[in-house]
SEVO-46572 format. One record per residue (C-alpha): x, y, z; residue in one letter; residue number from 1. Coordinates in Angstrom, 2 decimals. Last residue first. Layout:
N
REC, X, Y, Z, A, NUM
...
//
This chain:
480
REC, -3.69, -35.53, -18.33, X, 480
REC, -2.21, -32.81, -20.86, X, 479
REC, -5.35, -30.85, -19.84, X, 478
REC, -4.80, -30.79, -16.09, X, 477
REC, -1.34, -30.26, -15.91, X, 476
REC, -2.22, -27.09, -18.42, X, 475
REC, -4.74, -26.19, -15.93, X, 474
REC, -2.83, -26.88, -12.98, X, 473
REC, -0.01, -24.52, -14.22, X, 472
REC, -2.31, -21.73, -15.36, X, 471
REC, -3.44, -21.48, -11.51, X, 470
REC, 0.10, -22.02, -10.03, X, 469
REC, 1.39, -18.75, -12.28, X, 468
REC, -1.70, -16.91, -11.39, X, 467
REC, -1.07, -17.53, -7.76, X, 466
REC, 2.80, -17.19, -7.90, X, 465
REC, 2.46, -13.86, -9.62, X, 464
REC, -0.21, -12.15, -7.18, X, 463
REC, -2.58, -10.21, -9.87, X, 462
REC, -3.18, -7.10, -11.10, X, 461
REC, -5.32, -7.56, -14.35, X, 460
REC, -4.12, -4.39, -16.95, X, 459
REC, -6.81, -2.92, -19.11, X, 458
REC, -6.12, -0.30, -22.03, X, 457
REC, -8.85, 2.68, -22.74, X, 456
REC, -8.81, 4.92, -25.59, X, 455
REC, -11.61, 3.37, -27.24, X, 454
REC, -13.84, 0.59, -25.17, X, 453
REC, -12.96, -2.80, -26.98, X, 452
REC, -10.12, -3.14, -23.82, X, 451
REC, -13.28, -3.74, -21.77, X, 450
REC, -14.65, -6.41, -23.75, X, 449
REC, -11.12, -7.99, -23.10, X, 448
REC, -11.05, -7.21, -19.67, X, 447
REC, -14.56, -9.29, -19.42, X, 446
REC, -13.07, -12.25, -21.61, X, 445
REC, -10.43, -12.27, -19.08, X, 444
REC, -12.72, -12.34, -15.87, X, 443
REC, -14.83, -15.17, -17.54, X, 442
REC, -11.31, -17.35, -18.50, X, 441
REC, -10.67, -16.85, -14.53, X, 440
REC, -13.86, -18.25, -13.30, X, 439
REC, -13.15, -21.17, -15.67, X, 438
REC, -9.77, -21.39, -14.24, X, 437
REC, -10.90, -21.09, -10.71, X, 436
REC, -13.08, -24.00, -11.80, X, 435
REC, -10.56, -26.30, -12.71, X, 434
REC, -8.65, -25.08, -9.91, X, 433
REC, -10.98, -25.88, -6.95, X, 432
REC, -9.28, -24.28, -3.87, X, 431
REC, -8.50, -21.10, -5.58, X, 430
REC, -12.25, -20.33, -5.33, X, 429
REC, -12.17, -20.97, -1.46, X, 428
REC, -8.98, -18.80, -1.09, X, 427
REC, -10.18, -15.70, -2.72, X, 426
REC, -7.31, -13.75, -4.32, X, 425
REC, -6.92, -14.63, -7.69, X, 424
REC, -10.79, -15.61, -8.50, X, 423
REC, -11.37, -11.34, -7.47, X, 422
REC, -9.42, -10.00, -10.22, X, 421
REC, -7.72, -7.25, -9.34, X, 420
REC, -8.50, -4.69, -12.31, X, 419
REC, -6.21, -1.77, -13.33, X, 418
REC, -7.51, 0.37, -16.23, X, 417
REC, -5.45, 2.42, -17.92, X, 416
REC, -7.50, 5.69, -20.10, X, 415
REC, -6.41, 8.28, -22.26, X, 414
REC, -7.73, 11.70, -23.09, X, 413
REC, -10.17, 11.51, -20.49, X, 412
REC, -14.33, 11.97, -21.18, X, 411
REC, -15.39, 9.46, -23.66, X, 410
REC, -12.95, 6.48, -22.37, X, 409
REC, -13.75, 7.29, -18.54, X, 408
REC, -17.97, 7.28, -19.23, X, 407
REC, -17.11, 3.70, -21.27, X, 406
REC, -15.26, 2.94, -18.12, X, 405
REC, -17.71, 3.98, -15.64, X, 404
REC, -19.93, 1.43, -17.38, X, 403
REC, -18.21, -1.36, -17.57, X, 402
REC, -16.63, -1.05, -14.07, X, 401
REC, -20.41, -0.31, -12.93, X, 400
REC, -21.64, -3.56, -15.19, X, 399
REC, -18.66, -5.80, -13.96, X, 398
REC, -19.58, -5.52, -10.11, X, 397
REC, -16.95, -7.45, -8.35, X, 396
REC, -14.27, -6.79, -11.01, X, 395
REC, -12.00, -4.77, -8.42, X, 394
REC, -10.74, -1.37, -9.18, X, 393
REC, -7.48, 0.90, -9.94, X, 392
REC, -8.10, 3.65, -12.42, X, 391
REC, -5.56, 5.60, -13.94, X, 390
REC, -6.55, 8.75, -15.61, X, 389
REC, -4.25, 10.38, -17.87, X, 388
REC, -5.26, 13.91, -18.13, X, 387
REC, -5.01, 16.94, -20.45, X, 386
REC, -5.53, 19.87, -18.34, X, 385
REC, -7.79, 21.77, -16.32, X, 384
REC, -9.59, 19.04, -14.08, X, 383
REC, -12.37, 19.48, -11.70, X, 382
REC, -15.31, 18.43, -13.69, X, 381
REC, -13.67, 15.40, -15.28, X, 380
REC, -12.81, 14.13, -11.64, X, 379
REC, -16.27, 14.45, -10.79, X, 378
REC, -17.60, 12.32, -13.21, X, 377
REC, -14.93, 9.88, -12.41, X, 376
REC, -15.69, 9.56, -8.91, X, 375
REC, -19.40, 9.12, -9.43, X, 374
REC, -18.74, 6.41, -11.65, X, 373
REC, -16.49, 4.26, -9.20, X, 372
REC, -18.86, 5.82, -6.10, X, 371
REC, -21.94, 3.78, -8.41, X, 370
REC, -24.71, 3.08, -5.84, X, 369
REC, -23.46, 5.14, -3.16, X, 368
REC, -23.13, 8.22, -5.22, X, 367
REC, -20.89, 11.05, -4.26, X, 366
REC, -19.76, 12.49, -1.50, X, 365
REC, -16.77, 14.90, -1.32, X, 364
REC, -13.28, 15.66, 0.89, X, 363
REC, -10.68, 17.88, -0.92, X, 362
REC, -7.03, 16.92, 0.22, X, 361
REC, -4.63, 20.12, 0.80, X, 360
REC, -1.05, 19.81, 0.60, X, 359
REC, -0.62, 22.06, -2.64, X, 358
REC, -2.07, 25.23, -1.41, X, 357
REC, -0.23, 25.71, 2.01, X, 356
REC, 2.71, 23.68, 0.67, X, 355
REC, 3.72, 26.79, -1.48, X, 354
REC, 4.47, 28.56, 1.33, X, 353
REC, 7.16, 26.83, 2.44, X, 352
REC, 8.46, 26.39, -1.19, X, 351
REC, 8.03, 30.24, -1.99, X, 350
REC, 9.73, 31.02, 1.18, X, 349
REC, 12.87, 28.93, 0.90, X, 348
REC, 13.21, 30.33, -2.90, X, 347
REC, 13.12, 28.45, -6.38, X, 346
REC, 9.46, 28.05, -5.65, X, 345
REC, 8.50, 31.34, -6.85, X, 344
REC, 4.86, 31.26, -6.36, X, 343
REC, 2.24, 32.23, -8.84, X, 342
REC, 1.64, 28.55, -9.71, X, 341
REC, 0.71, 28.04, -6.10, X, 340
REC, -2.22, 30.93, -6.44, X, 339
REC, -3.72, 29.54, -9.54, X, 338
REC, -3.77, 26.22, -7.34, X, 337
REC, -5.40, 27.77, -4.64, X, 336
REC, -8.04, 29.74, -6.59, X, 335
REC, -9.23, 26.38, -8.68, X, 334
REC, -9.34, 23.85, -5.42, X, 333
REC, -11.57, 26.87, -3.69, X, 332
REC, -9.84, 28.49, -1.20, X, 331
REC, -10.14, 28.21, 2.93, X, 330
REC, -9.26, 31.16, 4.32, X, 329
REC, -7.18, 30.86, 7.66, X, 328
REC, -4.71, 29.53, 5.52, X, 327
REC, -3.60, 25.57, 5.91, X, 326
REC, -1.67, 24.38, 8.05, X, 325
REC, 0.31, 20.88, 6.77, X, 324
REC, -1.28, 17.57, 7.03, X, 323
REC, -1.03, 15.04, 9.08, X, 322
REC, -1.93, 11.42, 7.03, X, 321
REC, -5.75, 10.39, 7.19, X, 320
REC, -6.64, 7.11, 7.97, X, 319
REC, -8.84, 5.58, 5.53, X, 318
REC, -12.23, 3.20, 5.82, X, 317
REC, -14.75, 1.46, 3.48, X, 316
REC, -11.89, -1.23, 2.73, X, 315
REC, -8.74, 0.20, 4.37, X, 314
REC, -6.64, 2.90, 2.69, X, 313
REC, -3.37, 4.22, 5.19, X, 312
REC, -0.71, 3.21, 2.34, X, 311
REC, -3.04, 5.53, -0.60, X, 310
REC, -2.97, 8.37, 1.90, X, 309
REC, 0.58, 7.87, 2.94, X, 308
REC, 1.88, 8.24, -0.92, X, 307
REC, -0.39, 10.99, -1.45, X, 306
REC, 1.16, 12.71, 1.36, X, 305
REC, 4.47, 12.05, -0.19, X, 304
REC, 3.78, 13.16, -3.78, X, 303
REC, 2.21, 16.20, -1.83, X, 302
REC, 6.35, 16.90, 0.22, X, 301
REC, 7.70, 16.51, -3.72, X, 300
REC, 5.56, 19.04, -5.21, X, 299
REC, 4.76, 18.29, -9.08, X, 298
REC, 0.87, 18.64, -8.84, X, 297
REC, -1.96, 17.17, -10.02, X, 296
REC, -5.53, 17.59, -7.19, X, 295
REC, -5.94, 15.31, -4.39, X, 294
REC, -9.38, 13.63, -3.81, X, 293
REC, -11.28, 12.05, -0.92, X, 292
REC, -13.97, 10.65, -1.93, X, 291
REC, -16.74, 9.28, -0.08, X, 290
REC, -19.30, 7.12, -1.99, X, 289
REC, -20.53, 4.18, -0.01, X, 288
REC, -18.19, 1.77, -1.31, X, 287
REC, -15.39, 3.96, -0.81, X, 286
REC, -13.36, 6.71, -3.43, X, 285
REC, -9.69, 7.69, -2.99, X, 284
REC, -8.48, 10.30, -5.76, X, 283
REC, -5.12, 11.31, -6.29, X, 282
REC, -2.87, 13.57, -8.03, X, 281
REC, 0.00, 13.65, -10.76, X, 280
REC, 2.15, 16.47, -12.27, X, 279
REC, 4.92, 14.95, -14.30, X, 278
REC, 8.32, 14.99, -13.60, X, 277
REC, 9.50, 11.56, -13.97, X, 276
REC, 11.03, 10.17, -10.68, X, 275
REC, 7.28, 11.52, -9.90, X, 274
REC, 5.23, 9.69, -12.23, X, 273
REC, 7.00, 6.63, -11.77, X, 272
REC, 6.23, 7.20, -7.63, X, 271
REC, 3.24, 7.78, -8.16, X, 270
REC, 2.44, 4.78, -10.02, X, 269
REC, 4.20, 2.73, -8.07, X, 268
REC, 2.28, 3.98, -4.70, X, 267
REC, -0.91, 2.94, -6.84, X, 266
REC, 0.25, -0.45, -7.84, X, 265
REC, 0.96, -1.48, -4.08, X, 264
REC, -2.25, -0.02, -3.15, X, 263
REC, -3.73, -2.25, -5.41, X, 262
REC, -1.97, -5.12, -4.07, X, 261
REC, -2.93, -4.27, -0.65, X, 260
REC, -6.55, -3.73, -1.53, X, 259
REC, -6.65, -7.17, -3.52, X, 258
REC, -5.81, -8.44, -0.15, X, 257
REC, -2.22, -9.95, 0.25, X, 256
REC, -1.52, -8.07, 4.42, X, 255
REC, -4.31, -9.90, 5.71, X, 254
REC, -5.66, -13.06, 3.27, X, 253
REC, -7.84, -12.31, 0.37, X, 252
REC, -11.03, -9.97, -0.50, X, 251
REC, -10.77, -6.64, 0.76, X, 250
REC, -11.59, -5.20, -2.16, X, 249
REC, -14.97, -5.98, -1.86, X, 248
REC, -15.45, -3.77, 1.17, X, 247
REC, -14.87, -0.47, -1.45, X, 246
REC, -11.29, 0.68, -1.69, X, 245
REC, -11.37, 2.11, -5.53, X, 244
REC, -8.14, 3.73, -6.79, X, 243
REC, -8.22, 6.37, -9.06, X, 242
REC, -4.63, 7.98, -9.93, X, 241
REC, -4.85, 11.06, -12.36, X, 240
REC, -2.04, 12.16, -14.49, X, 239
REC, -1.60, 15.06, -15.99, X, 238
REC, -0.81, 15.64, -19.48, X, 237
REC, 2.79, 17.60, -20.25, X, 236
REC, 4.28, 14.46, -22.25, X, 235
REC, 1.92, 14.44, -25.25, X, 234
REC, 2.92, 11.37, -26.99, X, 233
REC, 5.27, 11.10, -30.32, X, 232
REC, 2.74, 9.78, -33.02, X, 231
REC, 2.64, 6.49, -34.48, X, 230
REC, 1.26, 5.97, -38.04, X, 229
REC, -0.32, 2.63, -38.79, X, 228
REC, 0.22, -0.22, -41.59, X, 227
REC, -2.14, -2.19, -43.62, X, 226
REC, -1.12, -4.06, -46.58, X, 225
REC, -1.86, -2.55, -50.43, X, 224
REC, 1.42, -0.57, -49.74, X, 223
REC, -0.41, 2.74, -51.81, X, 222
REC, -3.62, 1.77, -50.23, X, 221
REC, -2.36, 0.93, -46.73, X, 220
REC, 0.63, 4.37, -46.81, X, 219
REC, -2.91, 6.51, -47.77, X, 218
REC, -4.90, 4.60, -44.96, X, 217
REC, -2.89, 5.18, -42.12, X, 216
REC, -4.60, 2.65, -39.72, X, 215
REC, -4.35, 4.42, -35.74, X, 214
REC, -7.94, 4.47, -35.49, X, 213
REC, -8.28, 0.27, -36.03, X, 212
REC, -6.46, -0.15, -32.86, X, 211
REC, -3.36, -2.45, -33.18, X, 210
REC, -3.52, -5.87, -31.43, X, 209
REC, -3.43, -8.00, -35.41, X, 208
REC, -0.63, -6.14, -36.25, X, 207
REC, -0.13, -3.28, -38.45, X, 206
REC, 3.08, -2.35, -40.40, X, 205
REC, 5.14, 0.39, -39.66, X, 204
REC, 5.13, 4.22, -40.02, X, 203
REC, 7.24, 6.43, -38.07, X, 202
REC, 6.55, 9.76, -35.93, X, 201
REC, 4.39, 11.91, -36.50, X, 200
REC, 3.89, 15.26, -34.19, X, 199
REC, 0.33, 15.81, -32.90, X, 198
REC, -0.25, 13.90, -29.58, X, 197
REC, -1.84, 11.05, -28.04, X, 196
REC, 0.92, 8.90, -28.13, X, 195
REC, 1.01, 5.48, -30.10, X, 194
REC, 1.80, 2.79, -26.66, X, 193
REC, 1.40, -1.06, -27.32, X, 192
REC, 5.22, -1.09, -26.60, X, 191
REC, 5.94, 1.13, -24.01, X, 190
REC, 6.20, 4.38, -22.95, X, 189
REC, 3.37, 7.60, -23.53, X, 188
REC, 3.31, 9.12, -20.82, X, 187
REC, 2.22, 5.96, -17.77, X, 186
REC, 3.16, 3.86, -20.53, X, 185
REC, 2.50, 1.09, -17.82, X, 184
REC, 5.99, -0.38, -18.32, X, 183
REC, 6.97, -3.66, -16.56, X, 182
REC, 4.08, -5.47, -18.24, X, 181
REC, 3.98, -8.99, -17.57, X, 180
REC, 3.08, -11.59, -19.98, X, 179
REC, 0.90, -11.14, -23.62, X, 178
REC, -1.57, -13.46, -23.07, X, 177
REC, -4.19, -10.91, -21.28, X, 176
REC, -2.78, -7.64, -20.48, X, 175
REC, -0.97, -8.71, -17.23, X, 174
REC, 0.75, -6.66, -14.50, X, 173
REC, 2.19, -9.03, -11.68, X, 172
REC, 2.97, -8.19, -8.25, X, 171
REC, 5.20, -10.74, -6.66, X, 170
REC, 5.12, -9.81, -3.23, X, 169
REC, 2.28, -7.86, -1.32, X, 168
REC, 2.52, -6.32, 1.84, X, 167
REC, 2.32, -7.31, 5.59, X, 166
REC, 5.79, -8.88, 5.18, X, 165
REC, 6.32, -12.48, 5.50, X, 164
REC, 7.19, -14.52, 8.66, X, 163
REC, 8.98, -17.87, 7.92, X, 162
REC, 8.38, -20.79, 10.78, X, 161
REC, 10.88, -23.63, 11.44, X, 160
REC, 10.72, -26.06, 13.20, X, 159
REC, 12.96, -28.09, 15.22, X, 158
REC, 13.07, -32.21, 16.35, X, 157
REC, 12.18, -34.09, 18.94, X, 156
REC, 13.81, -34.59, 22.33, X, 155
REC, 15.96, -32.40, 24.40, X, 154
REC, 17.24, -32.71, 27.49, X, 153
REC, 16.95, -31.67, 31.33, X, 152
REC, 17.42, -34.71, 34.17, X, 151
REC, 16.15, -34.01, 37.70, X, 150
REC, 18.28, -36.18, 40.77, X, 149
REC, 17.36, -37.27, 43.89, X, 148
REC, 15.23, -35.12, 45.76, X, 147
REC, 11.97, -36.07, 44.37, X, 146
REC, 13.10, -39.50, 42.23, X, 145
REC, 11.96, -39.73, 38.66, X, 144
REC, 12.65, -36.02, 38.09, X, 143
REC, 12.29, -34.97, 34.54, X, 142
REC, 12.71, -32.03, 32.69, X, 141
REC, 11.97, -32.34, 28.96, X, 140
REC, 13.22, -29.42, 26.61, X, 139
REC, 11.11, -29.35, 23.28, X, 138
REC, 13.34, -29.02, 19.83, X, 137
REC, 14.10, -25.21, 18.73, X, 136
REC, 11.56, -23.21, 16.86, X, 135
REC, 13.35, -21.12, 14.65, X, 134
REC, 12.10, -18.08, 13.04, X, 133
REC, 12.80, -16.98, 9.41, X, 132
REC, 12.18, -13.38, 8.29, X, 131
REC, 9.51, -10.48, 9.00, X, 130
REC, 9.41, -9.85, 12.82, X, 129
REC, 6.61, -9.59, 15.32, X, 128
REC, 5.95, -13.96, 14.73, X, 127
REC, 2.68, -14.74, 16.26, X, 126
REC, 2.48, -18.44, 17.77, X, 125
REC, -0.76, -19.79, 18.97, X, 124
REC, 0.03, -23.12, 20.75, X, 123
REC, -1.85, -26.69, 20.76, X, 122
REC, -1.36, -29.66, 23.19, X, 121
REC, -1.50, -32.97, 22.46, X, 120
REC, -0.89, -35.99, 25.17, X, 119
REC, -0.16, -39.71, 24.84, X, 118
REC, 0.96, -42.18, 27.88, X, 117
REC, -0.80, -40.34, 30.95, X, 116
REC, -0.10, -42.28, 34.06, X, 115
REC, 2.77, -40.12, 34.91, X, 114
REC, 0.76, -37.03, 34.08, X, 113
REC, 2.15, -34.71, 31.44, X, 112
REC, 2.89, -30.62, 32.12, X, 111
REC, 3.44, -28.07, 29.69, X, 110
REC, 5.61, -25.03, 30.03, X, 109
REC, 5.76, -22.18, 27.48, X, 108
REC, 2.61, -20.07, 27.11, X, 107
REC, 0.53, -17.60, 24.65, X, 106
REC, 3.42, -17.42, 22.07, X, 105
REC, 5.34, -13.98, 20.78, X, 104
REC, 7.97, -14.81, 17.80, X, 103
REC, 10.93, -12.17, 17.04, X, 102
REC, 12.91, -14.07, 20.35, X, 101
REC, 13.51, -17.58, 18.84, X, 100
REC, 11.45, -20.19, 20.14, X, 99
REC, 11.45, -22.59, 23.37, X, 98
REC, 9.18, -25.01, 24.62, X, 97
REC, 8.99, -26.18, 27.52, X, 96
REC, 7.70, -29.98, 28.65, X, 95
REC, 7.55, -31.19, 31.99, X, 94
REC, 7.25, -34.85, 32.82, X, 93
REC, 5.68, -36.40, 35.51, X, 92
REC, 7.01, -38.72, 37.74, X, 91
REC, 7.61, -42.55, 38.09, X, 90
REC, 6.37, -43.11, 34.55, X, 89
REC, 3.70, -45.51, 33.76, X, 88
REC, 3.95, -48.58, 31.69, X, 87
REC, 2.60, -48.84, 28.60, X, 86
REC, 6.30, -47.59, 26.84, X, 85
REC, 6.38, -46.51, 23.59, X, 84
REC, 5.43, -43.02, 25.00, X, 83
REC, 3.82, -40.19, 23.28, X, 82
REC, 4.11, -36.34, 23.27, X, 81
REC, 2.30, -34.22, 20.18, X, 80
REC, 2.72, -30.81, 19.84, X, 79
REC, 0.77, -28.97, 17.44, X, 78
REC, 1.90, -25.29, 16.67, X, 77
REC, -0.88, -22.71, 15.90, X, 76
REC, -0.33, -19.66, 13.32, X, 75
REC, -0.76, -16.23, 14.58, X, 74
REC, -0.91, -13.17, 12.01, X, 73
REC, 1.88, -10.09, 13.10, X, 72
REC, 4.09, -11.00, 10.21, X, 71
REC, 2.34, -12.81, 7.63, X, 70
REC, 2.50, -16.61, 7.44, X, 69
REC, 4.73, -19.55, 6.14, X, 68
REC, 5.33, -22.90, 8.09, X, 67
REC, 1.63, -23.17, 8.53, X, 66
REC, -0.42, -25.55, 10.79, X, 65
REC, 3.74, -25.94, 12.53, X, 64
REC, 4.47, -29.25, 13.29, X, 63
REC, 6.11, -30.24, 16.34, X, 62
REC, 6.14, -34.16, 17.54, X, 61
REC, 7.40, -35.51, 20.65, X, 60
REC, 8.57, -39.42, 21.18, X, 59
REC, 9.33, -40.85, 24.65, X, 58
REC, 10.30, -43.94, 25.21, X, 57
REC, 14.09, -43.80, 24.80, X, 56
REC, 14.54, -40.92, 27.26, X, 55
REC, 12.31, -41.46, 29.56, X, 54
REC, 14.21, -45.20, 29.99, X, 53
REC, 17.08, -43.09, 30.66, X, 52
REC, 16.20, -41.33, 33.25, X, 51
REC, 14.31, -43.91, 34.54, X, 50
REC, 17.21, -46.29, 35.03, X, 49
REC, 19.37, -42.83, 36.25, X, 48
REC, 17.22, -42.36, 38.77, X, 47
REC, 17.66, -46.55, 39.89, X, 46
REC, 20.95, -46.41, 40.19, X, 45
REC, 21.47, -42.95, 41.79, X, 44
REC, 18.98, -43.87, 44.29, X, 43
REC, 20.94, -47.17, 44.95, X, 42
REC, 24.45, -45.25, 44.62, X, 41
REC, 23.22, -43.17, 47.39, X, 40
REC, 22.22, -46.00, 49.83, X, 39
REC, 25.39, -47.94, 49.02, X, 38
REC, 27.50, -44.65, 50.38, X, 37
REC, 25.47, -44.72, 53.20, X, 36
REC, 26.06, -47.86, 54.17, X, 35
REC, 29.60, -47.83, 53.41, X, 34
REC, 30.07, -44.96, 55.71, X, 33
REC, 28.05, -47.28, 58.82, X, 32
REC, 30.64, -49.57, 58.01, X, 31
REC, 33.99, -47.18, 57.93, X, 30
REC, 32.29, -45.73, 61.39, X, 29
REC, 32.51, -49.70, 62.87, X, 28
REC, 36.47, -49.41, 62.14, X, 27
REC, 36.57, -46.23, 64.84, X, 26
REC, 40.11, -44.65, 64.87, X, 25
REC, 38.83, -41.43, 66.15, X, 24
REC, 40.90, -39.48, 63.61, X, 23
REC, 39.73, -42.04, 60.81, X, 22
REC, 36.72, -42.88, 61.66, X, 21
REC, 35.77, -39.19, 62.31, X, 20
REC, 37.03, -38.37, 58.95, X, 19
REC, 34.92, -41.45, 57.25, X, 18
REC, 31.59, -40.60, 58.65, X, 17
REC, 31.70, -36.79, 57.37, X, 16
REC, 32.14, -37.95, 54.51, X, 15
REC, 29.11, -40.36, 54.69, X, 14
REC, 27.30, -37.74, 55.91, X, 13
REC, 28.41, -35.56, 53.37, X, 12
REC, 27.66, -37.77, 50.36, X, 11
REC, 24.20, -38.36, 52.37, X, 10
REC, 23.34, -34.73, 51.77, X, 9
REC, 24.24, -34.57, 48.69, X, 8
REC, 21.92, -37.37, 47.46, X, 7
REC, 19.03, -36.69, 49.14, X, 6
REC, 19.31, -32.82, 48.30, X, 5
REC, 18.81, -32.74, 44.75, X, 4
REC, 21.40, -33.51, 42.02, X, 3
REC, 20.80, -31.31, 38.68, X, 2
REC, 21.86, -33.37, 35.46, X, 1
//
């Protein structure tokens, strides 16, 4: 409680009342004291009435539109302030609102009317911080009397509002029915994995998701059951990372796009590849054709830059990283890298200068109305070596994916396709599941065609909780 001035000021004229009574011996001072004195409590009295009757009448209501959202995206609060009371207030009432300091909101303080009985207002909240964020209960000043006394409390209740990182959560790997994958095989790991090389290793017996090349028919006619022959993989093959950011990839909500996921897969991939050892580039290709492409290599300070590259990629759009100097002469991708290979890297000046010819990107144009098959022609132009290429697209246009895949499985010596598919990331479609399902049984029936393609395997990226929700419903759905 704050006291204003016409109560203090009376308290001192009333004390001031009683000394001079007293030292002037004046009984009619005593009086004129008690007057005052039943002047204040009268204002007191009746402040405190509406006070309290402000108190019990009024109801306020905060609800977040979404209690979950990603960090930097606004989300609008709803307040709602109603009395139980028709009769007006004495004063108006002022309402401010009060969250924690990681969330920025376009204003505070609120006024209500006397004579106004229900009022909603609306705020745009934007949390800068990932985490929880609480939104305390709404502080209501109140001053029935001007001068008398202004009461501060609070009335409704908190909210709270998580802020999620601008990246994707949950990742999940599928190859249709058989769960996630949490090894892409990337050189030759995992379990649906037979190597591309020379050197046998074991026989066993063949199951139904074996390819038909890998039958050893001697061991099947002297067994009279099929088995297959695995082979220990080639492990000095380079790998290739293709990732498509075209406009459709930007399909979903900011900072869960099937961009975001895919660049999520990408930066995994080179970052397996390089906890590994094993030579791996990049190449960034838009809807209307420009590539930007990175040739293999096993430098640590490139792995990076290829790491920011793939992080800065924006549907039709990329923001460069800083690279280092280059030579005055510009080389050709085929004379710089003989030249890097030359260098003694073991010493302070062969790294330094190594990063001269293994920092450079390569900048090209290729067709606008097929950049995915565009990109992998030229890939098989530039390379040298044995290469694992993997690609990272969206199943907007399934007859370019098709296609650029058979052109991948004929020309690479082994082929992972990564497809976001589209159903798992648009909000409208999710909001019917029975036909997001349907949607979803056409996309898997596609990747399964696709998988028919030799020497290629397809993996759906997908948000875990989506897919998870969306096989849910449909199993709710059918046991109804």
């Amino acid at each position: 409680m704050e006291y204003g001035d016409r109560i203090g000021e009376p308290l001192l004229i009333m004390a001031i009342m009683v000394v001079i009574a007293v030292v002037a011996r004046q009984p009619l001072l005593f009086a004129g004291a008690a007057g005052v004195a039943a002047i204040v409590i009268t204002r007191f009295t009746i402040a405190t009435y509406h006070i309290i009757q402000c108190q019990n009448t009024l109801e306020i209501t905060q609800q977040l539109r979404r209690p979950q959202v990603i960090r930097d995206r606004p989300v609008t609060l709803s307040v709602d302030v109603e009395s139980t009371t028709p009769q007006p207030r004495e004063a108006p009432v002022e309402v401010t609102l009060e969250w924690s300091p990681g969330i920025r909101g376009t204003t505070r303080h609120f006024e209500i009317p006397p004579t106004q009985t229900d009022s909603h207002f609306e705020v745009e909240l934007t949390p800068d911080a990932v985490g929880d964020h609480e939104i305390a209960p709404p502080t209501i000043t109140y001053t029935p009397l001007p001068g008398v006394m202004t009461a501060t409390f609070r009335a409704g209740s908190a909210a709270s509002l998580q802020a999620a990182p601008r990246q994707p959560t949950g990742v999940r790997l599928r190859r249709g029915g058989k769960g996630s994958v949490t090894s892409f095989g990337l050189q030759g790991s995992g379990e649906d994995d037979y190597g591309e090389g020379l050197d046998p290793n074991e026989l066993r017996e063949y199951v139904s998701s074996d390819p038909l090349r890998y039958i050893d028919w001697n061991t099947t006619a002297r067994q009279n059951e099929p088995y297959v022959r695995e082979y220990d993989p080639e492990t000095d093959s380079d790998l290739m990372c293709l990732i498509s950011h075209s406009e459709a990839m930007g399909v979903g909500i900011p900072g869960q796009t099937m961009l975001d996921y895919a660049k999520q897969v990408g930066m995994g991939l080179l970052a397996l590849a390089e906890s590994e050892g094993d030579p791996a580039g990049i190449c960034t290709v838009d809807g209307t054709g420009d590539l930007v492409y990175r040739p293999p290599t096993t430098q640590i300070s490139t792995y990076r830059q290829m790491q920011d590259v793939l992080s800065s990629l924006q549907p039709n759009s990329r923001h460069d990283p800083p690279a280092p100097d280059v030579p005055n002469r510009v080389l050709g991708t085929q004379d710089s890298n003989r030249r890097a290979e030359r260098l003694d890297t073991t010493t302070s000046f062969g790294t330094t200068l190594s990063s001269f010819y293994q920092s450079r990107l390569n900048y090209r144009t290729v067709s606008a109305d097929s950049p995915l098959l565009g990109a992998i022609e030229y890939l098989d132009t530039t390379r040298s070596n044995e290469t694992h290429l993997l690609c990272i697209c969206d199943d907007g246009d399934r007859g370019s994916v098709y296609t650029a895949a058979q052109l991948a499985g004929t020309q690479f010596d082994v082929v992972t396709l990564f497809i976001t598919p589209t159903v798992l990331y648009d909000p409208d479609a999710l909001a019917t599941p029975t036909t997001a399902y349907e949607t979803y049984r056409s996309f898997e029936e596609f990747r399964q065609r696709l998988e028919r393609i030799d020497d290629v395997t397809v993996l759906e990226v997908a948000p875990g909780d989506r897919l998870e929700g969306l096989l849910s419903a449909q199993q709710r759905g059918e046991q109804a």
